[in-house]
C-alpha positions in Angstrom: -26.4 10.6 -15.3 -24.4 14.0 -15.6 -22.1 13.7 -18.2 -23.4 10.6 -19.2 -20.9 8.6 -16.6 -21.6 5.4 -14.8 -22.0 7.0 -11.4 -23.0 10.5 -10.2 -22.9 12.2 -6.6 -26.5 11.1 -5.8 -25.5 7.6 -6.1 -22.6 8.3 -3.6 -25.2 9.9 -1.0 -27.6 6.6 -1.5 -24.4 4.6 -0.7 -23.8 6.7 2.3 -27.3 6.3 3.2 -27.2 2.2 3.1 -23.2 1.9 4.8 -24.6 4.4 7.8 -24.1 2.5 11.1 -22.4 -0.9 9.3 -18.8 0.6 8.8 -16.4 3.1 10.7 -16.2 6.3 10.0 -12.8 6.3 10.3 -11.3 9.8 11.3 -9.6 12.2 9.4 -6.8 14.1 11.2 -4.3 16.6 10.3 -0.4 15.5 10.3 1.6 18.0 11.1 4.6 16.0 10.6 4.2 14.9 7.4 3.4 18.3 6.5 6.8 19.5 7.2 8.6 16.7 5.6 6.7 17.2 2.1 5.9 20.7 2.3 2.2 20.0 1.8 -0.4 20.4 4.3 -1.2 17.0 4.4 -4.5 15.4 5.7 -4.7 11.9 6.5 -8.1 9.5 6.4 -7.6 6.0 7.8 -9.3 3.4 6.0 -6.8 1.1 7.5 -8.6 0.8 10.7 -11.8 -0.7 9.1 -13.1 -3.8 10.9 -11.6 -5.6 7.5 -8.6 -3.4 7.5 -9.3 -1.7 4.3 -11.7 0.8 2.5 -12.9 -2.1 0.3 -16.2 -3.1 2.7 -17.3 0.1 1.4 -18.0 -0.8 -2.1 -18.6 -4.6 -1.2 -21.3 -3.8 1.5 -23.4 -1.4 -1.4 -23.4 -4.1 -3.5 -24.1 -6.9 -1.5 -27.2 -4.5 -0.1 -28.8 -4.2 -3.1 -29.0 -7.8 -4.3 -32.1 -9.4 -4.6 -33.3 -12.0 -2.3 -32.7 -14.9 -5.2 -28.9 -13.7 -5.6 -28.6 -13.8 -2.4 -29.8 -17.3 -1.9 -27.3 -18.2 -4.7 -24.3 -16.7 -3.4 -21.6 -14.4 -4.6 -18.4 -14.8 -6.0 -15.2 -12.4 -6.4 -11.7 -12.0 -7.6 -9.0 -10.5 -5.3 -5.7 -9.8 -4.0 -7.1 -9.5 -0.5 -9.3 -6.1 0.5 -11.7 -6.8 -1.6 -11.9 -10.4 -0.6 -12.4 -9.9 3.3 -15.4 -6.8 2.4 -17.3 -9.4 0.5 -16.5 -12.5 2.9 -17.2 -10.4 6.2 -20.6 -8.6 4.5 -21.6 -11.3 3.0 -21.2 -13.3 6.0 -23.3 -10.4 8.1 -25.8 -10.8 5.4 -26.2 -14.8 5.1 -24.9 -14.7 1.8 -22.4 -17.6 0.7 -19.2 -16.1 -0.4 -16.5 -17.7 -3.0 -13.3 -15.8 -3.6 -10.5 -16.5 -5.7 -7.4 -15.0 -5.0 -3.6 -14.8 -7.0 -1.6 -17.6 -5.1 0.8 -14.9 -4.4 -1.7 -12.6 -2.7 -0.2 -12.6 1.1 -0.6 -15.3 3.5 -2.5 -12.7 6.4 -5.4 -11.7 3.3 -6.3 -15.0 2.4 -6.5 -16.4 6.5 -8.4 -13.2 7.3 -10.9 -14.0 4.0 -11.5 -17.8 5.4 -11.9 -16.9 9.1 -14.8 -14.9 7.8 -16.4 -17.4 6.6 -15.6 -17.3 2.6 -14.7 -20.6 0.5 -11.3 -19.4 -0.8 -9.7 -20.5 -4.2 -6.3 -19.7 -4.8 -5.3 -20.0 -8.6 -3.4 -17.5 -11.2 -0.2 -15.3 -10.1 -2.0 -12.4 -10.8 -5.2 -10.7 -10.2 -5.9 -11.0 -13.9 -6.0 -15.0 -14.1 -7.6 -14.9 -10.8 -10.4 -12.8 -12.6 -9.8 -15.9 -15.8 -10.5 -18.5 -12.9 -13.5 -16.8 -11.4 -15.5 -16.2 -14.0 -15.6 -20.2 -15.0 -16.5 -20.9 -11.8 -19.0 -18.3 -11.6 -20.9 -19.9 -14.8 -20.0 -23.2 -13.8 -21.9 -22.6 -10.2 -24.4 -20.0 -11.3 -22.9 -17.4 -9.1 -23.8 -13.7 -8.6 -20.6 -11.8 -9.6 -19.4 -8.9 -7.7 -16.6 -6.9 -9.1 -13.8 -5.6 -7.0 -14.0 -2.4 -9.2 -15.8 -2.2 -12.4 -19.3 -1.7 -10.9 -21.3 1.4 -10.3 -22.5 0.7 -6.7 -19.0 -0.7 -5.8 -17.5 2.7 -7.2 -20.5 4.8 -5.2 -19.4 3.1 -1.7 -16.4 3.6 -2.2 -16.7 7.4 -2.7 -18.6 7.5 0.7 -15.1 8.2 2.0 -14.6 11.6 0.0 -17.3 12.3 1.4 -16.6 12.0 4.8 -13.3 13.5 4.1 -15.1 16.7 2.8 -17.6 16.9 6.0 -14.3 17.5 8.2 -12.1 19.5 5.8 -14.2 21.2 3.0 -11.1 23.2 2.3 -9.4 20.9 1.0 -8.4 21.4 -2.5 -6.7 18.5 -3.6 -7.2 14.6 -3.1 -4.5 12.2 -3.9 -5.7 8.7 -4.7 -4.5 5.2 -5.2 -5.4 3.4 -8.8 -5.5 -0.1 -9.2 -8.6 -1.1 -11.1 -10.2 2.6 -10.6 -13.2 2.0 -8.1 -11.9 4.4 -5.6 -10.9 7.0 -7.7 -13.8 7.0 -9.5 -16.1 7.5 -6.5 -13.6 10.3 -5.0 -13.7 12.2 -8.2 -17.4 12.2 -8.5 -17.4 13.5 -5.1 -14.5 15.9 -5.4 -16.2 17.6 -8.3 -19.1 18.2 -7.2 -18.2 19.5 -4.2 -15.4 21.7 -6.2 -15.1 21.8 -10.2 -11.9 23.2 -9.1 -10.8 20.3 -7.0 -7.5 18.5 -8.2 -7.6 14.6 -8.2 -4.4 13.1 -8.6 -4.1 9.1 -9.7 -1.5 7.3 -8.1 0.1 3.9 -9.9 3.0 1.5 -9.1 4.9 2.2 -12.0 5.3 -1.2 -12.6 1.4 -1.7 -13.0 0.7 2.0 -14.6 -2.6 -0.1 -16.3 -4.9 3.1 -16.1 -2.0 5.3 -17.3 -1.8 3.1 -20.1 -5.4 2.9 -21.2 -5.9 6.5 -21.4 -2.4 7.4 -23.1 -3.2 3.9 -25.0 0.3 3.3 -24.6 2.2 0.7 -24.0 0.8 -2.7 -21.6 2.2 -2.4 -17.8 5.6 -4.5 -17.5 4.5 -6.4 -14.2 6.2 -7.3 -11.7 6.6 -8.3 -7.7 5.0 -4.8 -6.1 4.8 -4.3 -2.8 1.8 -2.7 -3.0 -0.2 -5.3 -4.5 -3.1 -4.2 -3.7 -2.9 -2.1 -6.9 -1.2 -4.5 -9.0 -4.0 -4.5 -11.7 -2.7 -4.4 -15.3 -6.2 -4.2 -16.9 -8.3 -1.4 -15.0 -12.0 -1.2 -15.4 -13.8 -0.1 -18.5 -16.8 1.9 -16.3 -13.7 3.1 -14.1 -11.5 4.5 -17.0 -14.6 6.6 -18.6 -14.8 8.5 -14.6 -10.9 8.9 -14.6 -10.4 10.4 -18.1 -13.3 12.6 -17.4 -12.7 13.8 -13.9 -9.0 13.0 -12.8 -6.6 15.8 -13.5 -3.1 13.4 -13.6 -1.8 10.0 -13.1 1.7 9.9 -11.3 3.7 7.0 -11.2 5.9 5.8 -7.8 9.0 3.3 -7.4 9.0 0.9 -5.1 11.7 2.8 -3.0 9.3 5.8 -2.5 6.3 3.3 -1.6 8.8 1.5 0.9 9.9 4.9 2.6 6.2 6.0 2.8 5.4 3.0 4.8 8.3 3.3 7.3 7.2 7.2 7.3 3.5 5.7 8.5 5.2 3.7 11.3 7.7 5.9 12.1 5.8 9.2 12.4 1.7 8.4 12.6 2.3 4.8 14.5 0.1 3.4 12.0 0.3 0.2 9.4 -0.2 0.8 5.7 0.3 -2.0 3.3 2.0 -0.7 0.0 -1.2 0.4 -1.7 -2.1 2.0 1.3 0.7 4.4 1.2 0.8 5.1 -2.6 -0.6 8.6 -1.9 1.8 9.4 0.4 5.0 8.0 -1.8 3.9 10.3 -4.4 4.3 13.6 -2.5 7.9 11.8 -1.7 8.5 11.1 -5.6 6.7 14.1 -7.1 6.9 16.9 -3.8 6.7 19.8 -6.6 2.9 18.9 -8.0 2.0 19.3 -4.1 4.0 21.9 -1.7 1.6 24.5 -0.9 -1.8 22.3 -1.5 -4.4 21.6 1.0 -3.9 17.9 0.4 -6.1 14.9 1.4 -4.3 11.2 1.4 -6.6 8.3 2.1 -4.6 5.3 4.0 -6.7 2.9 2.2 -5.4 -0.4 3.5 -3.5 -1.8 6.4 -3.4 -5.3 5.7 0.2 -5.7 4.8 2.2 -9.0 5.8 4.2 -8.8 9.1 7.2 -10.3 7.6 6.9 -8.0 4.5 6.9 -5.1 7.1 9.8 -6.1 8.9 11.7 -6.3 6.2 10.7 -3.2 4.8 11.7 -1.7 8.0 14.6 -3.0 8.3 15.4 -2.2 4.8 15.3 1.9 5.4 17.6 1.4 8.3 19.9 0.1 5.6 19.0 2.9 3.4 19.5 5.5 6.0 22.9 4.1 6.6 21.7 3.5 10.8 21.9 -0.4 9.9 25.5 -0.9 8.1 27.6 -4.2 7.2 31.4 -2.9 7.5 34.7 -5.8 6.9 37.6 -5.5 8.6 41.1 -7.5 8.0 43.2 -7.8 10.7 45.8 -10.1 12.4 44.6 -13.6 13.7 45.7 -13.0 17.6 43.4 -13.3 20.5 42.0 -10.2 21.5 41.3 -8.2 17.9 37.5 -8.8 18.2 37.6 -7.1 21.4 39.5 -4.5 21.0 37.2 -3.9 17.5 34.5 -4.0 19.7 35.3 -1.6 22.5 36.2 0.6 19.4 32.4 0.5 18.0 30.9 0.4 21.4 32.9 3.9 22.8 31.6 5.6 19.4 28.4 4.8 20.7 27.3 1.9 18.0 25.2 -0.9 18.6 26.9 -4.2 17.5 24.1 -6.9 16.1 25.6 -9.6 14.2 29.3 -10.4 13.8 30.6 -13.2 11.0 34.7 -14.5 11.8 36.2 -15.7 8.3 39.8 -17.2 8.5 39.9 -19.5 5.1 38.7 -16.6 2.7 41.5 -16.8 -0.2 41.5 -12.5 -0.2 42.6 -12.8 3.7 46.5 -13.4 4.7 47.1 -16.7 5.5 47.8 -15.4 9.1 44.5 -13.2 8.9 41.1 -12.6 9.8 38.0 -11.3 8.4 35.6 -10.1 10.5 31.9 -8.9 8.9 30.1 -6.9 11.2 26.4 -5.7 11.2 26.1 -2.3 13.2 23.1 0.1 14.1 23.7 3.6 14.6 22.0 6.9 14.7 22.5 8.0 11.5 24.3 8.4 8.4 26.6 11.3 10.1 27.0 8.5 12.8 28.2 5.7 11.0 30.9 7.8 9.8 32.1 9.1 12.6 32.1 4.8 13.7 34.1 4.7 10.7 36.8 6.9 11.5 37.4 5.9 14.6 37.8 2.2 13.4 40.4 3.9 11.0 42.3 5.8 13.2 42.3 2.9 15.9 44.5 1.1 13.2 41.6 -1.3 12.1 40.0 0.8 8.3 36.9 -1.1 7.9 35.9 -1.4 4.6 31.6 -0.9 3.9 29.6 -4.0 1.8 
């Protein structure tokens, strides 16, 4: 192999050659929108709208391919925090191959359905995808088990760099792809691709910085602190050794993203492409929000590469950059008990043009007169510029609302 590296671009051809005709090829478009906003031109590819909704099958379907007849007949087993999970379950399933997966017990409720309804023998165990891993490999001796990797494995790091490929057959221009890390099988098959398509091709890594595990391993610095991420699907401490020699020797940078800029790139998905990405999905993304200098000019490619994000989770995450944007404020306002103030509060908020949505009447709060009232109120409005103009009017109605 060139370079003496687990994989190389023939591998990733072969790989296209066996997924032809047994996953999408899910388009690639141009978003003219995003663009704007981050000052990149800014090409998207949706994985999310795999059967499994998720790039993973890629990977899981070259494997399970290749297998011979006898590990078939013995089944598979694999550790994951969802994606993963539902490529091997819904391949393995198309293949006749029995399918165990052990999953974190915090991996979402919608991953580990979706993993049993096709077919899979789900284990739940460990809070992380580390003692998951722990768990699955005693099983896998204890059962004599044929282990697939969700990322440390050369034909699971070849399918899944079927989709630079794809990317490259509708924009060969591009010159820069921007890629999620969690263990490092995507990235690894993307660089391979990207670089021998164009030695000059920039790959950018993109971690949670809470689980910056491939960061780490190449700056041998210090061990990822952890932590509730919303984008779980990259929460991976320990990253692949196989994965970590293609990343040090092909990826130009590893960036690292808060939470807040993973959150807005999600909303940005709804709000502007009408399209679900779960918080890995959207890592790409949240890095032109957090790092927009590394990126304004720069034909840029951004793979969606997972949709499978809890409904809940993505309400709340919604509703949580209506809150950010000021459009979804909690004001207080102290006034005189007497019939009629909530009204007259009311038509105050509704003539400005405000949307009241929840209203909370306190009169036994020790910080309110005795003949007082407290009134919380929960209003949506335009904007930020809104809200404040709501604001004054409250003020200069008599009634100064003070903002929690």
């Amino acid at each position: 192999m060139a370079n003496d590296l687990p994989i190389s671009i023939d591998d990733v051809r072969e790989a296209a050659k066996i997924l032809e005709g047994q996953i999408e090829n899910t388009p690639m478009t141009h978003s003219r929108t995003l663009s704007e906003i981050t000052g990149a031109e800014v090409w998207l590819k949706f994985e999310n709208i795999q059967f499994t909704g998720a790039f993973k099958e890629r990977g899981a379907l070259n494997k399970l391919s290749r297998l011979s007849d006898e590990e078939k007949k013995r089944g598979v087993i694999a550790a994951s925090a969802g994606n993963h999970a539902q490529g091997v379950a819904y391949h393995g399933r198309r293949l006749g191959i029995p399918v165990t997966i052990v999953m974190p017990i915090t991996t979402p409720f919608n991953k580990v359905e979706h993993t049993r309804a096709f077919g899979a023998r789900v284990v739940l165990e460990g809070n992380t995808f580390d003692e998951a891993n722990e768990h699955a490999q005693i099983l896998r001796q204890r059962d004599g088990l044929v282990w697939i990797h969700p990322f440390d494995d050369p034909e699971v790091m070849a399918g899944q760099g079927t989709a630079a490929l794809e990317m490259l057959e509708v924009n060969p221009d591009l010159d820069m792809l921007v890629v999620p890390i969690g263990g490092g099988g995507l990235i690894s098959g993307m660089a391979t691709v990207a670089k021998a398509h164009n030695p000059n091709m920039k790959v950018i890594g993109v971690q949670a910085a809470m689980y910056a595990g491939m960061q780490a391993a190449l700056a041998k610095g210090p061990e990822p602190v952890g932590g509730a991420s919303i984008a779980e699907g990259i929460a991976v401490k320990n990253p692949g050794v196989l994965t970590r020699k293609v990343v040090e020797a092909l990826v130009d940078e590893i960036v690292l993203v808060e939470e807040e800029h993973i959150e807005r790139a999600i909303t940005l998905y709804v709000d502007v492409e009408k399209t679900t990405a779960e918080g890995a999905g959207a890592a790409g993304l949240a890095a032109l929000l957090a790092h927009p200098s590394k990126f304004v000019g720069r034909k840029v490619g951004l793979v969606i590469c997972g949709g499978n994000i809890d409904v809940r989770l993505l309400a709340s995450v919604l509703t949580r950059s209506l809150v950010r944007d000021n459009r979804l404020v909690n004001i207080r306002i102290i006034g005189d008990d007497r019939p009629g103030l909530l009204a007259l509060v009311s038509k105050v908020i509704g003539d400005a043009g405000a949307n009241i949505m929840e209203v909370a009447h306190n009169r036994i709060a020790l910080d309110v007169p005795a003949k007082g009232a407290e009134f919380d109120i929960l209003m949506e409005t335009r904007d930020a510029q809104h809200t404040h103009e709501v604001i004054d009017a409250l003020a200069q109605a008599g009634y100064p609302p003070r903002t929690n």
